[in-house]
KERODREN-817783 format. One line per field, with one value per residue (C-alpha): chain; x, y negated, z; residue in one letter. Coordinates in nm, 3 decimals, always signed. Each point is the difference from the previous one (the first is absolute). Layout:
<atoms>
unit = (A,...)
x = (X,...)
y = (Y,...)
z = (Z,...)
code = (A,...)
</atoms>
This chain:
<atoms>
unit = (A,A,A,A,A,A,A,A,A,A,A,A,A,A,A,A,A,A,A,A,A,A,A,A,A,A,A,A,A,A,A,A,A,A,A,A,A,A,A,A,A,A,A,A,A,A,A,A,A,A,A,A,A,A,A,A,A,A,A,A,A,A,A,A,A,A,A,A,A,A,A,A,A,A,A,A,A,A,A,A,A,A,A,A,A,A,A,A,A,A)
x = (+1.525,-0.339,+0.158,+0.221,-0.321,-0.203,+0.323,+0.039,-0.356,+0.000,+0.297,-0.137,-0.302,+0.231,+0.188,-0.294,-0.116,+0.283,-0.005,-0.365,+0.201,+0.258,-0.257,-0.205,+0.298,+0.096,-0.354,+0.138,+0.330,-0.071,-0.201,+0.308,+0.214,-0.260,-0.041,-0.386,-0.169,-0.407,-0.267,+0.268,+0.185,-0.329,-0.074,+0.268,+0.046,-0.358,+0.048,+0.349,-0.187,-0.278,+0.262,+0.227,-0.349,-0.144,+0.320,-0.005,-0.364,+0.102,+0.303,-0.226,-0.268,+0.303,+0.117,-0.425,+0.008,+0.281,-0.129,-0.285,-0.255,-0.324,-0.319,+0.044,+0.381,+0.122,-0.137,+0.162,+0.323,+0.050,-0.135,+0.259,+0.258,-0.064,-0.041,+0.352,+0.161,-0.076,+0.052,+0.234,+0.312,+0.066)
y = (-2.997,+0.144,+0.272,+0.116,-0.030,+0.226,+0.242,-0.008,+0.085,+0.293,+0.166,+0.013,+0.184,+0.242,+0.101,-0.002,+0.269,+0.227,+0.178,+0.069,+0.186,+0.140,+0.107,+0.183,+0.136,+0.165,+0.117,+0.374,-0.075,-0.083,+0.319,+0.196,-0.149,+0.065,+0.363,-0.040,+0.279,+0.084,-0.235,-0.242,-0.044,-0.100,-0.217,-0.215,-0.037,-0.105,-0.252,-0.115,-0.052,-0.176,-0.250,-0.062,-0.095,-0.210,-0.180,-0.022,-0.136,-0.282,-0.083,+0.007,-0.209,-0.244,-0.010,-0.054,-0.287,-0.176,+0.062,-0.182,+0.319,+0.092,+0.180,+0.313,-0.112,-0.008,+0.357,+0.074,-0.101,+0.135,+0.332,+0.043,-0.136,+0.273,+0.239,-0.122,-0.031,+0.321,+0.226,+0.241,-0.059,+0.145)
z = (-4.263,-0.098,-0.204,+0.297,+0.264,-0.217,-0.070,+0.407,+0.052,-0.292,+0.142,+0.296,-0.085,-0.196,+0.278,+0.230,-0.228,-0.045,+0.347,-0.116,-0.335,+0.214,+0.267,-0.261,-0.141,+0.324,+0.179,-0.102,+0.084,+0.342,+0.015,-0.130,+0.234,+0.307,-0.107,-0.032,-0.167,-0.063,+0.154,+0.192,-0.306,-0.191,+0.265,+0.027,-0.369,-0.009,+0.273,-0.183,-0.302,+0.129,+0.219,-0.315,-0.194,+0.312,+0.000,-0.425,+0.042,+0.208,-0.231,-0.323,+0.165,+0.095,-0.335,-0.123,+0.188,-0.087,-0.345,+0.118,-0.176,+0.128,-0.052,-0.243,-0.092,+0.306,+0.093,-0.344,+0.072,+0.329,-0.127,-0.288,+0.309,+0.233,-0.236,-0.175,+0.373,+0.125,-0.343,+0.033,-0.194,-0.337)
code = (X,X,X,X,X,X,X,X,X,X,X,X,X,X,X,X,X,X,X,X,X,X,X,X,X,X,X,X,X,X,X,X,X,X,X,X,X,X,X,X,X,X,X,X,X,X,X,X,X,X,X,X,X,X,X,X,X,X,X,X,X,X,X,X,X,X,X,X,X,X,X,X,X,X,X,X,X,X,X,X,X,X,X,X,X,X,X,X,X,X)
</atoms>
C-alpha cells in the first residue's frame, strides 16, 4: 500500500511538470503561430519563459519537500529541477 501511495504521489508530480516541458517547448511556437516578430515576439517569449519556470519552481519545491531537503540541498535540487524542466529538448 505504501509502495502504490508513494508511486501515486510521484506520478503526480511528473505530470504536474510536463506542461512546464511542453510549455517551454512551445514559447516560440506560440509566437510562430501569433505571427509576432521584433520586440513583441521577444516579449512574449520572455514572459513564456519566465511562466513555464515560475510554474517549474513551484513543482521542484513540491517535489523538495516531499523529499523532506532543506538548507543548501534543497536550493540544490530545485536548481538542477528547473534548470532540467525548462531545458530545451535535444
Amino acid at each position: 500500500m505504501k509502495k502504490l501511495i508513494a508511486l501515486a504521489i510521484t506520478s503526480a508530480f511528473v505530470l504536474a511538470a510536463a506542461p512546464v516541458l511542453a510549455a517551454d517547448m512551445t514559447c516560440d511556437a506560440q509566437a510562430a503561430e501569433k505571427k509576432l516578430a521584433g520586440a513583441a515576439k521577444t516579449s512574449f517569449v520572455k514572459k513564456c519563459m519566465k511562466d513555464a519556470t515560475e510554474a517549474a519552481t513551484k513543482t521542484c519545491d513540491g517535489q523538495a519537500a516531499e523529499k523532506k531537503l532543506a538548507g543548501a540541498a534543497k536550493t540544490s535540487f530545485v536548481k538542477k529541477c528547473v534548470k532540467d524542466a525548462t531545458a530545451p529538448p535535444k
